[in-house]
C-alpha positions as CSV (number, residue, x, y, z in Angstrom):
1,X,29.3,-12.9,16.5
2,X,26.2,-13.7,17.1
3,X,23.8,-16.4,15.9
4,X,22.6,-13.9,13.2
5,X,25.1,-11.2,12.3
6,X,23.0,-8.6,12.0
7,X,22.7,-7.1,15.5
8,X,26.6,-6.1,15.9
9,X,25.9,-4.2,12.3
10,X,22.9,-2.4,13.8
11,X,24.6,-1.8,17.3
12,X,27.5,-0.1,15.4
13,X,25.7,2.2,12.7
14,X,23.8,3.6,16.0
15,X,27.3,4.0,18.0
16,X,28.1,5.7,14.8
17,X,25.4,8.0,14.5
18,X,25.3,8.7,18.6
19,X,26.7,12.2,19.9
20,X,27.5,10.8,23.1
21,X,28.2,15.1,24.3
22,X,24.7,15.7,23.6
23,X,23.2,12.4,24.4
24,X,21.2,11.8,20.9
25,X,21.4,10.5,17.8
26,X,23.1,13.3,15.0
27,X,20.2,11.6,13.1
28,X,18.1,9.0,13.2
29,X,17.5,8.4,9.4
30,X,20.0,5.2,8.4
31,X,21.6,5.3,4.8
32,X,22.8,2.5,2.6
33,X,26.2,4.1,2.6
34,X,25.5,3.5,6.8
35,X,25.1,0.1,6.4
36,X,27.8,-0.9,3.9
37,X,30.1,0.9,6.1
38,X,29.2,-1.4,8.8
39,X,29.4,-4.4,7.3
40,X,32.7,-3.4,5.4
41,X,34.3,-3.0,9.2
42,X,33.4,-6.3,10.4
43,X,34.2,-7.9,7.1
44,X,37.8,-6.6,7.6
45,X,38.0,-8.5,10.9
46,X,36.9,-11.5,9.3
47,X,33.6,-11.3,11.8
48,X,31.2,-11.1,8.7
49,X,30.3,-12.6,5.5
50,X,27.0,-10.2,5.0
51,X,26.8,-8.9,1.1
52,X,27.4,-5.2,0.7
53,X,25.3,-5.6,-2.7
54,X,22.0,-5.1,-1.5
55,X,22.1,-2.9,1.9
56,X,18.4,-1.8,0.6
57,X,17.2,-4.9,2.3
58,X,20.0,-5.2,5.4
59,X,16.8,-4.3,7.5
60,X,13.7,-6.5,6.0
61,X,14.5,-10.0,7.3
62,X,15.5,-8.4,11.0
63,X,11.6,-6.4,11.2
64,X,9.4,-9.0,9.3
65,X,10.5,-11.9,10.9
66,X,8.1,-13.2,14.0
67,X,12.0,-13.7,16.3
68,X,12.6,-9.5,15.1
69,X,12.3,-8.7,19.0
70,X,15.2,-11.4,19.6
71,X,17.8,-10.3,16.8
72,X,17.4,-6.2,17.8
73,X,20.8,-5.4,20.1
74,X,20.2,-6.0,23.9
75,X,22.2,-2.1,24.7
76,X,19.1,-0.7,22.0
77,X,16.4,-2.6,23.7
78,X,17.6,-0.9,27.1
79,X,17.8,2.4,26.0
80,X,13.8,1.7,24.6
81,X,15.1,2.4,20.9
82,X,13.7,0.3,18.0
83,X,13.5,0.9,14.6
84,X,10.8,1.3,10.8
85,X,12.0,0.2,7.4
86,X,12.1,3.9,5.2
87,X,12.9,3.7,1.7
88,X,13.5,5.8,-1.2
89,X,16.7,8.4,-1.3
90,X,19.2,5.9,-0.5
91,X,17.5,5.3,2.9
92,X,17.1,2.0,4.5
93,X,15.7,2.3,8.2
94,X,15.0,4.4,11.2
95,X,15.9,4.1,14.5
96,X,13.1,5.5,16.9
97,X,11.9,5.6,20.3
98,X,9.6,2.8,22.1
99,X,5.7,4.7,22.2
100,X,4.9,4.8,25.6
101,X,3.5,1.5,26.7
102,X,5.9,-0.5,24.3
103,X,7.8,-3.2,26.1
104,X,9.5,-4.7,23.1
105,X,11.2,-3.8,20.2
106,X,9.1,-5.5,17.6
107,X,5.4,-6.0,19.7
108,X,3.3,-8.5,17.8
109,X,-0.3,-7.1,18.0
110,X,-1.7,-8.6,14.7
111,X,-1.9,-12.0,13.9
112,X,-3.7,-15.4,14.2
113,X,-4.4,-16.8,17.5
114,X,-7.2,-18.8,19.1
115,X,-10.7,-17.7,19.6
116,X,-10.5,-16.2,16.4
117,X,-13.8,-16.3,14.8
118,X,-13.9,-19.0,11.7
119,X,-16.0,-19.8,8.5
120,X,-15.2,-22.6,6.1
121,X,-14.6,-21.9,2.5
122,X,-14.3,-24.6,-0.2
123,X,-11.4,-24.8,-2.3
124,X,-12.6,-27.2,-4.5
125,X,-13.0,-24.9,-7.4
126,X,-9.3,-24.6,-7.7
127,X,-7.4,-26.6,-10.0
128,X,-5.3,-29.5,-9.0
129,X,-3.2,-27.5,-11.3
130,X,-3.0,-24.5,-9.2
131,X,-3.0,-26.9,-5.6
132,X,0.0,-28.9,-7.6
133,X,2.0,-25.1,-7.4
134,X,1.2,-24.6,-3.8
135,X,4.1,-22.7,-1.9
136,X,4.4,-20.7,1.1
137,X,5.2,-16.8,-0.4
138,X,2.8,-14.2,-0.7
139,X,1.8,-14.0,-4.0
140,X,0.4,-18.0,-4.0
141,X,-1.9,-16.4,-0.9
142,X,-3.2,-14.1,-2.6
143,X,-3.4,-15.7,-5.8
144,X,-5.3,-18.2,-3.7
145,X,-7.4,-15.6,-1.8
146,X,-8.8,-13.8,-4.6
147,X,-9.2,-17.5,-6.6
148,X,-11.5,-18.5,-3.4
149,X,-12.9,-14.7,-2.9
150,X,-11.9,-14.9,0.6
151,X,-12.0,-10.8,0.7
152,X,-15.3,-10.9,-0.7
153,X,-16.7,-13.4,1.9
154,X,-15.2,-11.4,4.6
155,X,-16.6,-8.3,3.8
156,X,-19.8,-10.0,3.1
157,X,-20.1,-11.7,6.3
158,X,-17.6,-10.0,8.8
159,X,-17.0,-6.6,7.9
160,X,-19.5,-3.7,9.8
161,X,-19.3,-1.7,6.1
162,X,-22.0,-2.5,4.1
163,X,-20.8,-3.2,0.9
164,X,-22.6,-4.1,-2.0
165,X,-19.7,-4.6,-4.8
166,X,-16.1,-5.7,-4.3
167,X,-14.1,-5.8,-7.5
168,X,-10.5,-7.2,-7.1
169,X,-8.2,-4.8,-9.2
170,X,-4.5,-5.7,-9.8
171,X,-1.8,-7.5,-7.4
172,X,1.5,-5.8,-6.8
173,X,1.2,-2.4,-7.3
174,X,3.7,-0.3,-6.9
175,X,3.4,2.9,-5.4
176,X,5.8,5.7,-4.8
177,X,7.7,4.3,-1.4
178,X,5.5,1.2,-0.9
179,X,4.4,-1.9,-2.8
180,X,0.4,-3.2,-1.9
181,X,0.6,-6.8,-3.2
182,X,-3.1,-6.7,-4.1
183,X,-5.6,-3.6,-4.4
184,X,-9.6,-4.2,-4.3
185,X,-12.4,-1.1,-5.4
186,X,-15.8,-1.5,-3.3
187,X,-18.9,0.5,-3.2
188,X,-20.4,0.5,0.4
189,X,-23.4,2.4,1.7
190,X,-23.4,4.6,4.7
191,X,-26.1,5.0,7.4
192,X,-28.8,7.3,4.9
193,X,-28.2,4.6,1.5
194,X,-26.1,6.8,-0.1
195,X,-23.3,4.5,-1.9
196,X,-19.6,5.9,-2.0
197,X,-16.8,4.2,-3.4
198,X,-14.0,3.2,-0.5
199,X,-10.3,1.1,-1.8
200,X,-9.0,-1.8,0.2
201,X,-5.0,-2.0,0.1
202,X,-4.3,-5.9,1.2
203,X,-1.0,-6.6,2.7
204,X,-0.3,-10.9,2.2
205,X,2.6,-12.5,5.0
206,X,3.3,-16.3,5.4
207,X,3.2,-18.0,8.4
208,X,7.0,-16.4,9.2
209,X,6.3,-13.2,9.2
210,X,4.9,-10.1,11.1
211,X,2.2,-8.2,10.0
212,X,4.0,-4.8,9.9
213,X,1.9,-1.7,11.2
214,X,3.8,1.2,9.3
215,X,4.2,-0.6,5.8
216,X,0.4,-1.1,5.6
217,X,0.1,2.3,7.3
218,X,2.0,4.0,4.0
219,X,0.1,1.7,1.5
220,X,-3.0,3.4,2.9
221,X,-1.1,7.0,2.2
222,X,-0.1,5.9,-0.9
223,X,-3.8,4.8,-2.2
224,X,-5.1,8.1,-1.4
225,X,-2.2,10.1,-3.3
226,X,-3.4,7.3,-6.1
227,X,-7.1,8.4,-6.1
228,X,-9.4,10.5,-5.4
229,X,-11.9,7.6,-3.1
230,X,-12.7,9.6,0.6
231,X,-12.3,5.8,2.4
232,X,-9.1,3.7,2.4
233,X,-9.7,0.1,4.4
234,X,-6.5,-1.5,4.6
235,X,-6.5,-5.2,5.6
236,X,-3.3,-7.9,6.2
237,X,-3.7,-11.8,5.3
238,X,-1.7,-14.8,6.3
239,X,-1.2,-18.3,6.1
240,X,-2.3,-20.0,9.6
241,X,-3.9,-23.1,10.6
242,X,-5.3,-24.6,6.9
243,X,-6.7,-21.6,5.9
244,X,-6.4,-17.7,5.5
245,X,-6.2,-15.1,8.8
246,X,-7.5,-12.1,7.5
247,X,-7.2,-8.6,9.5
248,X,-9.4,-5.5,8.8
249,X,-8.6,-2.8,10.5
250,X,-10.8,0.5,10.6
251,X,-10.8,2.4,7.3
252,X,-9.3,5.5,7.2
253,X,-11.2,8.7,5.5
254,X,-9.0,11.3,3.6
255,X,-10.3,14.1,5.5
256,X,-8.6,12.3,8.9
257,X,-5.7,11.4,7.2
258,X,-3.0,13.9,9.1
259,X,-4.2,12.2,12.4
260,X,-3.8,8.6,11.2
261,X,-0.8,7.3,13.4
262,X,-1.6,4.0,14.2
263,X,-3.7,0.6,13.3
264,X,-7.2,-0.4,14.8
265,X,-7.9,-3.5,14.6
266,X,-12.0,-3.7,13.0
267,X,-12.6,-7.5,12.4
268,X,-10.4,-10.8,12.6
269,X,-11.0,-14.3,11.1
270,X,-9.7,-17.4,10.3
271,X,-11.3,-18.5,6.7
272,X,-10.5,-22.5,6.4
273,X,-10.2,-24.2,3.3
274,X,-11.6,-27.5,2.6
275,X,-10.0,-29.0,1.6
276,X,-6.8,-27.7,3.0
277,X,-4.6,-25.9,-0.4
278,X,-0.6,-26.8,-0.4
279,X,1.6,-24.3,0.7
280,X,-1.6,-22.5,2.9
């Protein structure tokens, strides 16, 4: 098999699921009974030594990654089919068509790159204690983030809201179908001075990962089912180049919520640290 196993499994649930009379998928929703299947046949040839323990996550590693585009199966990429992580029910994935311009499976439009705008930020108020424990996962970024109130400083100096108090509220929240690994409450004023309330769902990678546009998509769903704010701004942080990428995409009001289909990117920048943090 291949380098990574993975892409016979997902080639063979979807020749599984294909009605090759009617030329589509008899659905496009993969279980975890799907996947275990799957495995189970390759595992009989002696072709696999995948786990059938957790097929919750059979999907995760093959979407976050930055190589996802590399491990999908060549026959999916030419018939312009890729695939969202679904959960809940016993589901585990979906395969789905490319949208029309798509050219790749996985299409990386988030992320650092060069040109990005940058501000310095001192991390000398952390302790050596904390920089001692430095690892690259997501809950040391954020733990660092909201230590060094990178969100604040981006919303004070980047962001077009105007928002005059940002109050960091819990990391990893789980929420019905999604997690948001750390939730801020803002007030902001809009063009006349009236001040509204508005959340912020932060989504945190490291430096291997994608920045994934339907999992922060359903955080911003959830938030709203979670509260009554008008204004959900969803934002994406990762480790890159000493410091801490930070993406704001255009905040999303409840009354436009049935036409939200898709990330806009608002803002991008590259906050440094000085000196640089372990594990960041």
């Amino acid at each position: 098999m291949a380098r990574s196993e993975k892409p016979a499994v997902i080639e063979r649930i979807f020749n599984e699921l294909w009605d090759e009379h009617a030329q589509k998928l008899t659905r496009s929703v993969v279980t975890s009974e799907d996947v275990i299947r799957a495995i189970a046949h390759f595992k009989e040839k002696n072709e696999s030594k995948l786990s059938v323990k957790n097929p919750a996550n059979f999907i995760k590693d093959v979407i976050r990654s930055k190589g996802a585009s590399r491990m999908w199966p060549e026959s999916l990429k030419e018939r312009r089919i890729t695939a969202k992580q679904v959960t809940g029910d016993g589901n585990v994935f979906e395969f789905v068509q490319y949208q029309e311009n798509q050219t790749e499976p996985f299409p990386e439009r988030f992320g650092y790159h060069e040109g990005v705008w940058k501000h310095q930020i001192q991390s000398i108020s952390m302790p050596q204690a904390s920089k001692a424990l430095g690892r690259d996962d997501e809950t040391y970024l954020i733990q660092v983030a909201v230590k060094l109130a990178v969100v604040e400083t981006h919303f004070a100096l980047q962001s077009p809201i105007d928002v005059v108090e940002l109050t960091h509220l819990q990391v990893g929240i789980k929420l019905r179908r999604c997690e948001v690994d750390s939730l801020f409450s803002a007030i902001y004023k809009d063009i006349h001075g009236t001040h509204h309330e508005m959340i912020i769902t932060a989504e945190a990678k490291n430096k291997s990962q994608r920045i994934l546009e339907e999992q922060i998509m359903e955080q911003v769903r959830a938030a709203f089912k979670a509260t009554k704010v008008n204004l959900v701004v969803p934002i994406a942080m990762t480790a890159a180049a000493k410091g801490i990428y930070l993406a704001e995409f255009k905040g999303v009001k409840r009354s436009e919520l049935d036409q939200f289909t898709a990330l806009d990117l608002e803002r991008e920048a590259l906050y440094e640290l000085c000196p640089a943090v372990k594990g960041i």
